[in-house]
N, C-alpha and C positions, 0 to 999 in steps of 0.2 A: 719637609719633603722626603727624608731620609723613610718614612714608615710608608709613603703613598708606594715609592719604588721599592719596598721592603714587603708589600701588605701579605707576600705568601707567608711573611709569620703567623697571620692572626687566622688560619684555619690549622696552621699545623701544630699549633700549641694545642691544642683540645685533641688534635688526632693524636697526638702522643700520650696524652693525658687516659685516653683508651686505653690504649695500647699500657701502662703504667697500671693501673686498675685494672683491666682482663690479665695481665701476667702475674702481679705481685698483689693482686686486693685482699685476698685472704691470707695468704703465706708469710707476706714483710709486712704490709699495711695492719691486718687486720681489716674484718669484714666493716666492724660501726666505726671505723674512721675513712674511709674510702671515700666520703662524701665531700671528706676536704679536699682532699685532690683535684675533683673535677669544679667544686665552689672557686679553689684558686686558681687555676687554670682559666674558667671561665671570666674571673676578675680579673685577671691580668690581661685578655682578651677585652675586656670592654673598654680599660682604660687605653688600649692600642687603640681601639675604634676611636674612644672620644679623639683621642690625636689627629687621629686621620682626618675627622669632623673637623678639626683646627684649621690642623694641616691644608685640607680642601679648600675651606674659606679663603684663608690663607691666598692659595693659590688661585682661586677665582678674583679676588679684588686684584690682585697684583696685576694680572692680565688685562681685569678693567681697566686698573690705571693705566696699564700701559698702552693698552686700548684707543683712550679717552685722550692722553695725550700725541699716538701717533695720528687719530682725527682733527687734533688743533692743529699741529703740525701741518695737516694737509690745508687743513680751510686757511691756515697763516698762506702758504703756498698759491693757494687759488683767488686769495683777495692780490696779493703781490702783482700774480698775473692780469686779473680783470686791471686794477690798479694804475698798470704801465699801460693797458691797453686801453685806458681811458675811458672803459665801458662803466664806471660808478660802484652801484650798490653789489652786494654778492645776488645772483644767480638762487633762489630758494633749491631748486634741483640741484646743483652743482655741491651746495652746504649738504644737502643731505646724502650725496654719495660721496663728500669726503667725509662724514660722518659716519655711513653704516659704509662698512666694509664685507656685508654678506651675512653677520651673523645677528645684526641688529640689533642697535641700541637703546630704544626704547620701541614695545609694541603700543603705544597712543594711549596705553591706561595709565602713564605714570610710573610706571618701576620698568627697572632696566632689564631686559633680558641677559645681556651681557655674553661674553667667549664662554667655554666650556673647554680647559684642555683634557685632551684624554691624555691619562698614563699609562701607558698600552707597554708591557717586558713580556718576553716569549724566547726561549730557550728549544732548543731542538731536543723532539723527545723520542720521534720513531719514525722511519720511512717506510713504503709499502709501494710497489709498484711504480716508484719512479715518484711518488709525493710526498714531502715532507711534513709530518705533524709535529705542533710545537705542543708548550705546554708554557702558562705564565699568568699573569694578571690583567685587566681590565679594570681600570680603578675612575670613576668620575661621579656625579653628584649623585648617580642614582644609585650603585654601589655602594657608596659612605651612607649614604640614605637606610638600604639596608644593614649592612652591618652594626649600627645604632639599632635598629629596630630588632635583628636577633641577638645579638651580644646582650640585651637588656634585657629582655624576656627570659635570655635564658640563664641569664644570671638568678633572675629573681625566681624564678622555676627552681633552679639548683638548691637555693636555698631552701625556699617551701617545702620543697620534697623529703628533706631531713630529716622533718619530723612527720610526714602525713604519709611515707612510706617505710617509716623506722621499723628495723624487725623483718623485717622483709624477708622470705626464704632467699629470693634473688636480689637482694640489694645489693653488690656486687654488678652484678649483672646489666640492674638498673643502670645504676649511674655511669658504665661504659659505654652505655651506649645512649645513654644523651649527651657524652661528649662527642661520643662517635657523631653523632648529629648534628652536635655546632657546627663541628667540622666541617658535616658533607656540606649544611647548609652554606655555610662560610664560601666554600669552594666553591659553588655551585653558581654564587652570587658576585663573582671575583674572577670566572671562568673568562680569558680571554679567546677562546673559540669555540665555536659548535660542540667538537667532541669532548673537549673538556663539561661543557655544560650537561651534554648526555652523560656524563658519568657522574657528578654534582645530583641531575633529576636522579639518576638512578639509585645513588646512596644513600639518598635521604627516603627515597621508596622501601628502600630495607630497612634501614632503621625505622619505618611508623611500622611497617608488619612484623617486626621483633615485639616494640613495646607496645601495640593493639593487643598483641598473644601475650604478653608479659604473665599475664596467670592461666595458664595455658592447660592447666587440667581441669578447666570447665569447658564444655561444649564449647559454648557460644563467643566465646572471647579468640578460641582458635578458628572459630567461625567467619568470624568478625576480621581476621586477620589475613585469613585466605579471600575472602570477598577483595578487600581494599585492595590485597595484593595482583589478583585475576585482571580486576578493572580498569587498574592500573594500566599493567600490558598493554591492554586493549587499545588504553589511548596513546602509549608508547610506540604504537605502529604507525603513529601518525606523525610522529615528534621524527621518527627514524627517515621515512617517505618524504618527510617536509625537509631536514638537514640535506637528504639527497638531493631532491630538487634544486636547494638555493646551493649546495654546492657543483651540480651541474650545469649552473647557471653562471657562476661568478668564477666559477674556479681555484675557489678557497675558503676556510673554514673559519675565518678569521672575522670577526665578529662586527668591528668599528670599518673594515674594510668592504664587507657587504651592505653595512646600514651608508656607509658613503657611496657606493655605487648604486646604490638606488637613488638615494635626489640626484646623483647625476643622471641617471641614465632614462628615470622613471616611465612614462608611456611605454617606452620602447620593452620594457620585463616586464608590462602588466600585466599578463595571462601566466606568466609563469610564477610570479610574484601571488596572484589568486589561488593557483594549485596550492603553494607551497602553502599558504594562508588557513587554507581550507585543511590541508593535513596538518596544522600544526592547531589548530584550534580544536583539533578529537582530543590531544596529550593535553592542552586549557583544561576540558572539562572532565578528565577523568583526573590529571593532580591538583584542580582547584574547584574540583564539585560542581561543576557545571551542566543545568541538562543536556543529555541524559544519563549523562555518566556519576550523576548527582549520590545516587542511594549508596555507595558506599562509605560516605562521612560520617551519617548519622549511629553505624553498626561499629564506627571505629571509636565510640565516648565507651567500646567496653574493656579501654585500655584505659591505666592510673589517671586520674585526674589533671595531675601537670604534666602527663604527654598531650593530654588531650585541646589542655592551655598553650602549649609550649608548640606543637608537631600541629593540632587540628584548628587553630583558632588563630594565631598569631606566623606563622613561619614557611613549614612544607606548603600548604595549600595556597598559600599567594605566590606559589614558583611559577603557577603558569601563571596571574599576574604578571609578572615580574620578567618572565620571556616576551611575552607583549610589548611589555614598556621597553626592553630593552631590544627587540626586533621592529619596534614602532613602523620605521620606516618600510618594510618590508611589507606589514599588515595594511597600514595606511595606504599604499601603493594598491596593494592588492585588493582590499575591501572598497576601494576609492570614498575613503571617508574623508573625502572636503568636501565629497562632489554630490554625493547619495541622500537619500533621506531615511533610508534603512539598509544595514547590512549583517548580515550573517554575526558577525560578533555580536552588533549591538541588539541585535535581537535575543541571542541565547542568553546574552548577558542582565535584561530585562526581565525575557520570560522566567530565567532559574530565581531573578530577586522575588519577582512576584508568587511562586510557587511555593519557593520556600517559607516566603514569612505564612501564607496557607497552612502549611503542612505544619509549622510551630504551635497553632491552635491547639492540635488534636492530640497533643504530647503532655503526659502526665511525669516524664522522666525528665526532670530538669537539666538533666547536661544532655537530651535528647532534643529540646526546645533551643538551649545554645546551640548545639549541633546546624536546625536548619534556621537559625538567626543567621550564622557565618554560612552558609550555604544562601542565605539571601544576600550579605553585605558584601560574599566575592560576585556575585551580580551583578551588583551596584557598580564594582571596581572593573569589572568586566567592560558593561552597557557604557561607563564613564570612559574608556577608552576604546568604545567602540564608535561615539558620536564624537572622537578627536579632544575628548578633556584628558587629555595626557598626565596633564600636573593634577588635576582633581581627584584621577584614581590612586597617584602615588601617594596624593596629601592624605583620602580616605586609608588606606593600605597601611599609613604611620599612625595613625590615628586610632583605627580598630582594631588593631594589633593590641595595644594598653587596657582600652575600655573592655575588651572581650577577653583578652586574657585573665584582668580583673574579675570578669564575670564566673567564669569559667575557675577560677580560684577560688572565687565566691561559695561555686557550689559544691566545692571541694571541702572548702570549711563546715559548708551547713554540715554534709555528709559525715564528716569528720564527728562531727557534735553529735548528730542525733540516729547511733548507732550504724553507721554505714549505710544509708539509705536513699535512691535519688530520685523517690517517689515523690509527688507532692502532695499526694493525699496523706502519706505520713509525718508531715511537717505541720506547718500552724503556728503562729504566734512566737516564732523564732527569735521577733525583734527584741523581745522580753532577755533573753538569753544571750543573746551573741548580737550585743550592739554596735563593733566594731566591724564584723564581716556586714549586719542589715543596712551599716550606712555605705561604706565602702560602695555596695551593690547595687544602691540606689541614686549615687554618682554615677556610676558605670550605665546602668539602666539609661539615666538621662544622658549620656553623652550619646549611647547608642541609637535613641527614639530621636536625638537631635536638638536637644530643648538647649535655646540660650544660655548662658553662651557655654556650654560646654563643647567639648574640642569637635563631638560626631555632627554637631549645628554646623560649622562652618566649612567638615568637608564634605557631607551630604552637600551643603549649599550650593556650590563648587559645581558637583554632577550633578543639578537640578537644573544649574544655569546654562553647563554645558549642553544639556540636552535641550533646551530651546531656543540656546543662539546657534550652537554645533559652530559651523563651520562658516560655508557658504548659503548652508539649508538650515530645514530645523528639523530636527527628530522629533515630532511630537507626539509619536506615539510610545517610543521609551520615557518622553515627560509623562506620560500618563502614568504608565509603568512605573517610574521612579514618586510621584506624587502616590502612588494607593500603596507602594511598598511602606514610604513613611507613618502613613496614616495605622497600618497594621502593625510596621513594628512597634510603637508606644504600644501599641493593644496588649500585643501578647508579652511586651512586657511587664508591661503592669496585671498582667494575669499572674502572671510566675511570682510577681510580689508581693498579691493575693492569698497565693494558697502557699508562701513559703514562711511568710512574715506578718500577717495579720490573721485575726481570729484567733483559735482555742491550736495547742499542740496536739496534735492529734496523733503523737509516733509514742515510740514504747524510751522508760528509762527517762532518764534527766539531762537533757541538752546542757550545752555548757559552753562556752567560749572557748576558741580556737587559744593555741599558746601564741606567744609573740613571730613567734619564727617561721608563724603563718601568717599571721595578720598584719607584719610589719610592712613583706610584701605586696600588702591589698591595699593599705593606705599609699605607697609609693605609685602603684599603679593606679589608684583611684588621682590624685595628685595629677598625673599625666593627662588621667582622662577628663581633666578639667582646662589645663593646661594646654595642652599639646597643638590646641586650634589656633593659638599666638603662632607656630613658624608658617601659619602662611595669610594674615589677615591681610583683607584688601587696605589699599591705600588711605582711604577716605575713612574710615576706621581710627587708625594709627594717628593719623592730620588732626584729629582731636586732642590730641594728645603729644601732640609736635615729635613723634616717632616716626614718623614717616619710612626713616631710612630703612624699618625693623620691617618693612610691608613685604609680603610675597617671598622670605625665604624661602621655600622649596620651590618654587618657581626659578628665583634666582640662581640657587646654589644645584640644586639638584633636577634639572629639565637639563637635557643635553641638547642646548641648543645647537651646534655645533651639526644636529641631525634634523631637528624637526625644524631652524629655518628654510631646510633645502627645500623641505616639500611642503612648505608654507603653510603649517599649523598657524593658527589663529589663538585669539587669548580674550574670549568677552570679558569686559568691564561688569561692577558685580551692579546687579538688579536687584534694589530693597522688594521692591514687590515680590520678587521669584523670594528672597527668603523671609519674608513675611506668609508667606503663602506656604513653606516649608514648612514654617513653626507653630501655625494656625491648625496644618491637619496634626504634626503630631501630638499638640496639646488637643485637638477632638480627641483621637484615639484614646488619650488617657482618662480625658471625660468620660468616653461614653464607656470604656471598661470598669471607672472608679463608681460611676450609677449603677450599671448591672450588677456588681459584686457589691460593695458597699451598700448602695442605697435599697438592692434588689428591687430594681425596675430594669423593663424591658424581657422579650420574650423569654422566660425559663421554661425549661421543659420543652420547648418549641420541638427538638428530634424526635421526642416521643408523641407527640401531637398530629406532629406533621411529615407525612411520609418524606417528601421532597426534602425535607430540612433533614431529616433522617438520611436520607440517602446521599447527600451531600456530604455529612457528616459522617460518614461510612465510606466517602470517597476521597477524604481526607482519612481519616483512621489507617484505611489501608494505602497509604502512602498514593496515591494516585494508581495503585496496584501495579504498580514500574516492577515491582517485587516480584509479585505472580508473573509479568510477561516474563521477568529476565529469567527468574529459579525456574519455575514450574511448564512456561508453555517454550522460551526461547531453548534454555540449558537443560529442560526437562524433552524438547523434541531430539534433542543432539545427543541427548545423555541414553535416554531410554532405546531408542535404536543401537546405539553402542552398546549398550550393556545386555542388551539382549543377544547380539555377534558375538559379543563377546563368550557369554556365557553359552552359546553356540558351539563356536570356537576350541572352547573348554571341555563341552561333555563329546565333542564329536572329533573333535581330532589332537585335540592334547591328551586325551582322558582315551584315546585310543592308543595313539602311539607311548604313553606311558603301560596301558597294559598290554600288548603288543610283545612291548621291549621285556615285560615284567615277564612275563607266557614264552618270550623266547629266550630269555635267562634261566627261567626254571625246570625248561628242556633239555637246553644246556647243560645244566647240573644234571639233570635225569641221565642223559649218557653218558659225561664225562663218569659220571660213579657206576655207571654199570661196565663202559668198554675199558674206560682207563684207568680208573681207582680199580675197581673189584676184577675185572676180563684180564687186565694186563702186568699193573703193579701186584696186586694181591697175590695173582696166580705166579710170577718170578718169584715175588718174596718166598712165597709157600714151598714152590721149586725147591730153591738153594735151599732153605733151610731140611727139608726132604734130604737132598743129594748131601748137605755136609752130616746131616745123621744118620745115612745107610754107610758113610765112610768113615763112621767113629764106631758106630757098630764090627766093619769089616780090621779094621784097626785093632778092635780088643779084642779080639778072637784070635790076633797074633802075638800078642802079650799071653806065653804063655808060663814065664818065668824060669825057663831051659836057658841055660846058656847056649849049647849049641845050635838050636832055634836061631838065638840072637845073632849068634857067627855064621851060621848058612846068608842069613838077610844082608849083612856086612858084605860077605865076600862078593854073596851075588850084586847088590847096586856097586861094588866098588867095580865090579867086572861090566857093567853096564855104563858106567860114566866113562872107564876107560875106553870100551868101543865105541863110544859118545865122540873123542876128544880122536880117538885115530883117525874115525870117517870123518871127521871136521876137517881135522888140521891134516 
């Protein structure tokens, strides 16, 4: 228990570890050993986390049991009573309300939902106007959830990065600030109030636009940085307008204290609960790629590789995730997802998965194609807690985190090997050369397209089921949605392993296998991505195998029930058919990709044939032209009016009053040197010197070397001072 009430250690180990590195990395450290500082740091951090993970457990069974036996206690109490009163058998109603106590013991499928304590510490950190702001922790399943999820990434990132950005002009540079990162992420994630979380979203917002521009003397990477950065804001005005709302609502910032006054209060906030929902889902899609705030993730792969693993695939971009799940009650209230059959989240959430795995097609730049992979699978996580699969998007969220970072590693290797390149037409027949990153990738691959059993099979499954039991309704048109996303993502990626790994090597130079101190990482991560769909298998699964008890951990351990019994989340029982049906389309998509490339059947050439297929293909190319509305017709109508005032501005009344000022400074000198320098100084100077030379002239004309000359002069001034001194005195 001592690290759950301790957990602000495990962000400020890595804030120091900055801070330790940006002060002494060159000067005490040394530049090529810096990289251990922030590797142990972050390792001393993961093994805090695993604790906590303990720890947590730990503390959720304890509660069960204690749970479990104040319910016998009571049913002992109410047989005693029925008992004396001679009524017989127990009352079925009467057992089941001394059994659930509110937070519910079993939801009908078999695993126990169980208590959920929060560990809620806050310290006084500043007042303003009469209101107290704390600062502290928020530590419960979903929390320990995360901190596993980044604490491990970024450990393995720390390490990869060693040697695939050794040499580095800023390596220094680098690794401060993916400590800096942990950190904000850490905090961020750990945040026990509103404002503490605004400054968590905010620092992790600096640190991707640091390491996006990490090579910052080329255009497009500083380009690239100021884009994410811009878009950012943008949805940040909504994150800002939504904290206001719910704090003018509840009258506090305090994060476990809002999400309980909403199942209390519910109906009665619903409209203000909507506003605030609606402003907080702009800051969703602009820090987790969501249309339309989508097109900046793709331009941020032109930063290092394991930021792009680490900050674009597995961490920053699930923070709006992760405000959702952790505001659930707020959104759920607001969107009325028990009661709707479409809402606003579940919808963006749908439409961004289905766009994205589209736009992955038309992408020839491999960490360009991972880019709107993970712009389709926050979607997913999106749509999955948009139709009330709470625990589906957290399990997906643990899940893709490993397999896509993997990926994403992956392509960091190829790159690595075959001279810096993230083309795929300059690749080819890779698997020949680098068989430890082609298998890694084709684990990864299949976890992500969903294929049995790897881990992506069973929490896609999760949000496929979600969407067609939902709640009280069914969403069946994010089922549609979420059924053609799967079908494409096998497509495209078995495209990517196509033109990365089979065939002829089509790039420059001798490919070669990645060193161990990259690929050790991609096996651990491949590993997970196999792995990783054991913490939350259904019931009936495990019963095979007399595990039973192992069923549904993240559900168990990490769903804060404690919130979503108030407002009566639901938990459908798992449906063979729905994941038969998952694993059916994503095994087509790899079909009919493995004929068209492979077998070459099916339409080739088609865009050049057929205009319609051409111009589709042109409307995927250019990104659905989101690009052109935002640069050239939205930023381009604001910009080019401006710049034209501006330069208005400049030649007509800057460019005036500077020569104005210039014209009446040079005027100024024009008299001061004719009245004051030459009219007035000059002509005194000239004066005296005049007057002191006609008195040196009149002077030697009385030198005339007579003494009695001399003594007439004598007597007369002495006889002149003397009448000087009688009239005076």
């Amino acid at each position: 228990m001592w690290i759950l009430e301790n957990a602000f250690l495990i962000p400020l180990i890595p804030a120091v570890s900055f801070l330790v590195i940006l002060l002494f990395g060159r000067s005490v450290i040394g530049a090529e050993r810096v990289h251990k500082v922030g590797i142990t740091a972050v390792g001393i951090v993961w093994i805090l986390s695993m604790i906590a993970a303990v720890s947590w457990i730990t503390q959720v069974e304890d509660a069960t049991s204690s749970k479990a036996d104040d319910a016998e206690h009571a049913l002992v109490s109410v047989n005693e009573g029925l008992s004396a009163s001679g009524s017989g058998a127990v009352d079925g109603d009467l057992y089941l309300a001394a059994e659930d106590d509110g937070h519910g013991s079993d939801d009908g499928h078999g695993y126990a939902a169980g208590p959920d304590p929060v560990i809620s510490t806050a310290d006084g950190w500043w007042s303003s106007g009469g209101i107290d702001f704390a600062v502290g922790t928020l530590v419960d399943g979903q929390t320990v959830l995360l901190l596993v999820v980044v604490t491990s990434i970024s450990l393995l990132v720390h390490i990869y990065s060693s040697e695939y950005v050794k040499g580095d002009r800023r390596f220094v540079h680098y690794y401060a600030f993916l400590s800096l990162f942990t950190a904000s992420m850490l905090f961020f994630v750990m945040a026990q109030n509103l404002v503490q979380m605004i400054v968590g979203w905010e620092l992790v917002g600096v640190c991707s636009f640091v390491l996006i521009g990490h090579w910052w003397e080329e255009r497009p990477n500083t380009d690239a940085a100021v884009k994410a950065f811009l878009t950012n804001r943008v949805g940040d005005i909504g994150l800002l307008v939504g904290v206001a709302i719910l704090f003018g609502t509840f009258g506090t910032f305090d994060i476990d204290s809002i999400n309980r006054a909403v199942g209390e209060m519910g109906s009665e906030v619903h409209f203000a609960m909507l506003m605030a929902s609606i402003a907080l889902m702009a800051a969703v899609c602009s820090k987790s790629g969501q249309f339309p705030l989508h097109t900046w993730l793709p331009d941020a792969m032109a930063g290092p590789t394991p930021v792009s693993a680490l900050i674009h695939a597995a961490t920053m971009v699930v923070a709006g995730v992760f405000m959702i799940g952790r505001l659930y009650p707020v959104f759920f209230e607001g969107f009325s997802i028990g009661t709707s059959s479409i809402n606003l989240m579940a919808f963006i959430g749908g439409f961004t998965a289905l766009i994205g795995a589209g736009l992955a097609f038309a992408q020839w730049d491999i960490k360009k194609v991972l880019a709107y992979s993970t712009v389709s699978q926050l979607g997913y996580m999106v749509m999955a807690l948009g139709v009330g699969a709470w625990t589906a998007a957290m399990f997906h969220l643990f899940t893709h985190a490993f397999f896509k970072a993997c990926l994403f590693l992956g392509a960091g290797s190829v790159s690595h090997a075959a001279h810096h390149t993230f083309d795929m037409r300059e690749m080819g027949g890779l698997r020949k050369y680098m068989p430890h990153t082609y298998k890694t990738f084709v684990i990864s691959t299949l976890a992500l397209a969903g294929i049995f059993p790897f881990a992506g099979f069973w929490s896609k499954d999760e949000i496929l089921l979600g969407a067609l039991k939902g709640q009280e309704s069914r969403y069946l048109l994010m089922l549609v949605f979420g059924c053609v996303v799967a079908l494409l993502t096998a497509a495209y990626m078995t495209r990517v392993i196509w033109y990365t790994f089979w065939g002829e090597y089509r790039g420059h130079g001798h490919p070669h296998e990645s060193p161990k101190v990259m690929t050790v990482p991609l096996w651990i991560l491949a590993v997970m991505a196999v792995v990783a769909g054991a913490f939350n298998l259904p019931t009936p699964v495990l019963e095979l195998f007399g595990l039973e008890r192992f069923a549904h951990l993240v559900q168990t351990y990490a769903e804060p029930t404690h919130y979503l019994n108030a407002i009566g989340l639901s938990h459908p029982g798992p449906e063979w058919e729905m994941a038969a049906a998952g694993l059916v389309l994503a095994l087509a998509g790899i079909a009919i990709t493995f004929m068209y490339y492979w077998r070459n059947t099916g339409p080739h050439g088609l865009t050049e044939r057929n205009r319609y297929a051409k111009a589709g293909y042109t409307f995927l190319e250019q990104k659905y032209y989101l690009d052109h509305l935002y640069t050239d017709i939205v930023v381009g109508s604001i910009k080019a009016p401006i710049a034209r005032a501006a330069n208005w501005v400049n030649n007509n009344v800057i460019d005036l009053v500077v020569n104005r000022a210039g014209e009446g400074a040079r005027d100024s000198g024009r008299w001061v040197y004719r009245w004051i320098d030459q009219g007035t100084i000059d002509n005194t100077v000239n004066a005296l010197g005049s007057g002191a030379d006609a008195g040196g002239q009149g002077l030697r004309v009385m030198q005339t070397g007579k003494v009695q000359n001399y003594g007439s002069l004598l007597f007369g001034t002495a006889a002149v001072v003397a009448i000087v001194f009688v009239i005076v005195l």
